[in-house]
C-alpha positions in Angstrom: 0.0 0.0 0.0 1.3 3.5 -0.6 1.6 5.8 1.8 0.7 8.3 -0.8 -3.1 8.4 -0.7 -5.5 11.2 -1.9 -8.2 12.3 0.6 -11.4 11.1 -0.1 -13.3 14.0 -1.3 -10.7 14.6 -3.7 -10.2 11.7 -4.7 -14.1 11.3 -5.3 -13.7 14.7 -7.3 -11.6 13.3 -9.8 -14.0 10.4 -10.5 -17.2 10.7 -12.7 -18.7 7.4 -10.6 -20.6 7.5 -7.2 -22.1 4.8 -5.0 -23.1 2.2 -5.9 -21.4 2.1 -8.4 -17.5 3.3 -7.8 -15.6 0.0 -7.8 -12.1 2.2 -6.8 -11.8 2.1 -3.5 -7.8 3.2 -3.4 -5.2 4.3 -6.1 -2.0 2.6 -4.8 0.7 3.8 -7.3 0.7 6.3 -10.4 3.1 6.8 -13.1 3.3 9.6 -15.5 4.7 9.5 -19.3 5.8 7.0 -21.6 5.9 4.1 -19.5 3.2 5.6 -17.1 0.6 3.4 -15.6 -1.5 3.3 -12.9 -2.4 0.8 -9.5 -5.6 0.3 -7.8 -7.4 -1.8 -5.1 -10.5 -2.8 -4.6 -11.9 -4.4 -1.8 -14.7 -7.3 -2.6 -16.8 -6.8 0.6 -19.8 -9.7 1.5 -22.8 -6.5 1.5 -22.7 -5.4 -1.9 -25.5 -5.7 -3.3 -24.3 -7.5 -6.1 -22.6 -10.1 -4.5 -25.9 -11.7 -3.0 -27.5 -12.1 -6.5 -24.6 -13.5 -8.1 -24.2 -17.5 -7.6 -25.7 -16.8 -4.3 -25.2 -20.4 -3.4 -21.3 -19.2 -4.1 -21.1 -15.8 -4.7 -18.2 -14.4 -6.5 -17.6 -11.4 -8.1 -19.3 -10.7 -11.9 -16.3 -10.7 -14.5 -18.7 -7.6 -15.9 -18.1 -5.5 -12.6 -13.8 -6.7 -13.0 -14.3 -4.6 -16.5 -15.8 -1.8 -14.7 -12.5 -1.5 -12.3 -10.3 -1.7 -15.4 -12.4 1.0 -17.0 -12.6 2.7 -14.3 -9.0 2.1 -13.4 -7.7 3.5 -16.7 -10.1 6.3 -16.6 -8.7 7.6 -13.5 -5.1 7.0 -15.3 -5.7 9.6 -17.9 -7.7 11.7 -15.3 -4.3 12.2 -13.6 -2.3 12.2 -16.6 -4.4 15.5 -17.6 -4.0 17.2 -14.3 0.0 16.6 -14.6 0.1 17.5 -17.8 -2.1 20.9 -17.1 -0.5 21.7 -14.1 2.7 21.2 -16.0 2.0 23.2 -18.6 0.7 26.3 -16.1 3.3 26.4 -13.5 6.2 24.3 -15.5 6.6 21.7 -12.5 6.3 18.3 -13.3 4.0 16.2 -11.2 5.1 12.3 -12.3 4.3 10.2 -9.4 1.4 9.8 -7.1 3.6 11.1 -4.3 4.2 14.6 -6.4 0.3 14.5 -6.5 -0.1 14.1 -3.2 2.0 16.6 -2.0 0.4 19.2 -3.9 -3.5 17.9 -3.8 -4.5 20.6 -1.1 -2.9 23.2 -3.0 -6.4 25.2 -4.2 -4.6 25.7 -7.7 -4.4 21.9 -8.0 -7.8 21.5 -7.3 -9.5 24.0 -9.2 -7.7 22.1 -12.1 -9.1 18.6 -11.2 -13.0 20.2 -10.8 -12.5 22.0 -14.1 -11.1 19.3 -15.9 -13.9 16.6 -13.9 -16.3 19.2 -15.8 -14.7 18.9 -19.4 -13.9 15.3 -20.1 -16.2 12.1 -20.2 -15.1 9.2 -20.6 -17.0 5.7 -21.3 -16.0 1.7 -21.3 -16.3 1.5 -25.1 -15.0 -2.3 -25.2 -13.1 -5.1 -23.9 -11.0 -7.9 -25.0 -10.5 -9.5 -21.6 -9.4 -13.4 -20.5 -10.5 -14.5 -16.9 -8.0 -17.0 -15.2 -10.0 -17.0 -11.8 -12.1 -16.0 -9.2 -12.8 -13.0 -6.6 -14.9 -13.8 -3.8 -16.3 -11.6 -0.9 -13.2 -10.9 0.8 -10.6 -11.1 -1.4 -9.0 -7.6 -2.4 -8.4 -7.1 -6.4 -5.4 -5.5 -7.4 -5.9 -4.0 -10.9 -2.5 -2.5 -13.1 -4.0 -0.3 -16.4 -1.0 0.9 -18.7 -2.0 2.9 -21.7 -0.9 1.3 -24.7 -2.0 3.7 -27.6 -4.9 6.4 -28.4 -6.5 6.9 -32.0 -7.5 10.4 -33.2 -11.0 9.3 -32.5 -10.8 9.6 -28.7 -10.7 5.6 -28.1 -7.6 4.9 -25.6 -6.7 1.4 -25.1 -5.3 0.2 -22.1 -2.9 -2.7 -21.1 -4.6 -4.3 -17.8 -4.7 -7.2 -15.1 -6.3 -7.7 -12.2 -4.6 -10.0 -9.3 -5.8 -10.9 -5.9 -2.7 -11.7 -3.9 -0.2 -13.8 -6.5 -2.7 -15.0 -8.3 -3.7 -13.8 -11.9 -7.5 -13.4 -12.0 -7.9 -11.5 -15.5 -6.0 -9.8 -18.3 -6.8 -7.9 -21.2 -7.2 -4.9 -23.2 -9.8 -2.4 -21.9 -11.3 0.6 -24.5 -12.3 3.5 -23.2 -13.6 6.5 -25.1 -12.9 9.6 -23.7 -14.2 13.2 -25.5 -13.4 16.7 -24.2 -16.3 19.5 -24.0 
């Protein structure tokens, strides 16, 4: 776990997802630029509400909702990859890492970038090409990796990602998000 986190108002800020439907509970790691990419956690708890429906004989978590973290995962990647590169661009400082972030996340400069830019951009799971290896069950935490392989001049941005709880692989894939800019 990093001892870099972003405090939860912030952090909920950034993302265009609220209950019940957020499936980010913590961004563990963060790299900016050519060989950025981003690491998240989520937590499979026994009370969501879709766990109950789902095999409830067995319940384990739906392979659809492990696309929504990717998506979601990668969305937040280029989320942060905007801020740095805005923030960047107005102040030349370079903000690379998670911990550059979070050192300057209650700076009010920093966050009148990620509201504005929360307010321009929207971005969508537009596809997946994904291969599940195993299971997560209520209580297992899923760590997800999204790297961002390429973007097309259409606004489709397709992502390098895997999900593992503990060692073991669960899924791996390619996720396709579409993101536009008002």
């Amino acid at each position: 776990m990093s001892k870099y986190t972003i405090p939860s108002q912030i952090f909920l800020e950034m993302g265009g997802w609220r209950q019940p439907l957020i499936m980010v509970d913590r961004i563990d790691d963060y790299k900016h630029g050519e060989s950025g990419y981003i690491k998240i956690i989520k937590h499979v708890t026994f009370n969501e509400p879709y766990i109950a429906g789902h095999f409830p004989e067995d319940p384990i978590m739906p392979g659809v909702l492990i696309a929504e973290i990717f998506g979601q995962a990668s969305e937040y990647f280029s989320f942060l990859t905007d801020i740095c590169d805005i923030w960047q661009e107005r102040y030349q400082q370079e903000m690379r890492t998670l911990r550059d972030i979070h050192a300057k996340i209650t700076d009010e400069n920093l966050r009148s970038i990620i509201r504005t830019r929360r307010c321009q951009v929207r971005g969508v799971l537009a596809a997946q090409n994904l291969k599940f290896k195993d299971i997560a069950r209520p209580g297992d935490t899923i760590e997800v990796s999204s790297k961002l392989s390429f973007s097309d001049s259409n606004g489709f941005r397709h992502y390098a990602v895997s999900a593992h709880v503990g060692k073991k692989l669960i899924s791996k894939g390619v996720i396709i998000n579409y993101r536009e800019v008002k």
